[in-house]
C-alpha positions in Angstrom: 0.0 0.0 0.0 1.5 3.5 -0.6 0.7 7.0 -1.3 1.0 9.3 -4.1 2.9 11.8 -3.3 3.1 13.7 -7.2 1.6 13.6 -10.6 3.7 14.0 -13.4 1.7 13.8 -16.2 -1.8 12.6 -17.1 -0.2 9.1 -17.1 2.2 8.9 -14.2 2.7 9.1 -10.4 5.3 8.9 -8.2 4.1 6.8 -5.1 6.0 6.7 -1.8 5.6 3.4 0.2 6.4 3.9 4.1 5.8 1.2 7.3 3.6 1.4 10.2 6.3 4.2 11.6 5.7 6.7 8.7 9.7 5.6 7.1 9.7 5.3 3.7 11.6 2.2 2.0 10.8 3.2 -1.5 10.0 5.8 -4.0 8.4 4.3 -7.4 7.2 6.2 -10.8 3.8 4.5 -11.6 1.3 4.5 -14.2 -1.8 5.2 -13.0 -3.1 2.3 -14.7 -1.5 0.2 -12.2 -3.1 2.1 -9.3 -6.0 0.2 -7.5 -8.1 3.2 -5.5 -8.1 1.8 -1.6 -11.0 3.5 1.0 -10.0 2.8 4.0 -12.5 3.2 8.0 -10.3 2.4 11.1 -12.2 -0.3 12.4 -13.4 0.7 15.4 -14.9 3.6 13.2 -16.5 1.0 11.0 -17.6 -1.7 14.1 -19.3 1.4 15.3 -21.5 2.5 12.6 -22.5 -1.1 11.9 -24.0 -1.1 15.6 -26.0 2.1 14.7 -28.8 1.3 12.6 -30.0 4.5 12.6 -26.9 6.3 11.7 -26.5 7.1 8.1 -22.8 7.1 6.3 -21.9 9.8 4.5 -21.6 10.1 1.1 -17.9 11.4 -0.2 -17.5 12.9 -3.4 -14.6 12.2 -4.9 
């Protein structure tokens, strides 16, 4: 899992993997087409909101 960090063009990205301490072990130029989008809850977030039937999510735009 990593980040991007820039956009170079309309076809590439340079993303910036890092561990659980935030130290990043590499640097890669990507092309977007090799990008999967990730949406990530913290779980206790998410195990919350399933207990809440009455609660609704919100809808990002993105």
């Amino acid at each position: 899992m990593g980040t991007v960090i820039d956009e170079y063009d309309a076809e590439f990205v340079e993303v910036e993997f890092s561990n659980l301490q935030g130290c990043t072990y590499a640097l890669e130029a990507l092309n977007k087409s090799q990008l999967i989008i990730l949406h990530h809850s913290p779980l206790a977030e998410t195990q919350w909101l399933k207990s809440q039937p009455s609660v609704q999510k919100p809808v990002l735009n993105r």
